[in-house]
C-alpha positions in Angstrom: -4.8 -20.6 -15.4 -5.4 -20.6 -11.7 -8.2 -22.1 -9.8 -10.0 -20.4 -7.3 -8.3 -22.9 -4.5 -4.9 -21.5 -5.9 -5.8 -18.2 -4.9 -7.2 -19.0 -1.8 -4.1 -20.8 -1.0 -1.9 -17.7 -2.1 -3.8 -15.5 0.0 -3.4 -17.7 2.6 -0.2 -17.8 2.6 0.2 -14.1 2.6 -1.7 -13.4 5.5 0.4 -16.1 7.6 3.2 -13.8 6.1 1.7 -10.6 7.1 0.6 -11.9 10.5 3.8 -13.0 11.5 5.3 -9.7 10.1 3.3 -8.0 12.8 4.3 -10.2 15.6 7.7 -9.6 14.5 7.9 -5.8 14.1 5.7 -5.8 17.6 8.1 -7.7 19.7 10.8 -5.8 18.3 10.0 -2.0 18.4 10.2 -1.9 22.0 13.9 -3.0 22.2 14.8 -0.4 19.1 16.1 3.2 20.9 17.3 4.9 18.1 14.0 7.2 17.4 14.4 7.5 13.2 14.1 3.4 12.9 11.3 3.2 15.5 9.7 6.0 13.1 10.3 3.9 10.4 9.5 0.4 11.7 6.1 1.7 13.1 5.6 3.1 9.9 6.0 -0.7 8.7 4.3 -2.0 10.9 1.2 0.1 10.3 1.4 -1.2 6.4 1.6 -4.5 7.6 -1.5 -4.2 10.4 -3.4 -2.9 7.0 -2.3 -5.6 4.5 -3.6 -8.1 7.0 -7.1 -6.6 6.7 -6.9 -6.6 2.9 -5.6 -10.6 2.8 -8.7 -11.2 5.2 -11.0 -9.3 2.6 -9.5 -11.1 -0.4 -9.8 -14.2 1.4 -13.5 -13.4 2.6 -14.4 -12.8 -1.0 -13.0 -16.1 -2.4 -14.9 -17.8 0.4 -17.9 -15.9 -0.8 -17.9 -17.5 -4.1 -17.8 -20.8 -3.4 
């Protein structure tokens, strides 16, 4: 069974993930020309700008609890 530190570890580890997925996507839209991957790679990076809220909830919630 996991502990409620496991989680908070796990979701810790996400949101690192899906921070750095947004500096990523960020410094590399503006050198991407062909206009159907920027479409798609903003469309990413939008997902990724909104599962970096929902880490921060999680994680605000577990901190909650203590």
């Amino acid at each position: 069974m996991f502990t409620k530190e496991d989680y908070q570890s796990y979701f810790s580890i996400i949101d690192a993930k899906e921070r750095e997925m947004v500096r990523f996507l960020s410094q590399a839209l503006p050198r991407i020309n062909d206009a159907r991957v920027r479409k798609v790679l903003e469309a990413i990076l939008k997902d990724e700008n909104r599962h970096c809220k929902l880490a921060k909830q999680l994680s605000s919630c577990l901190d909650l609890e203590k």
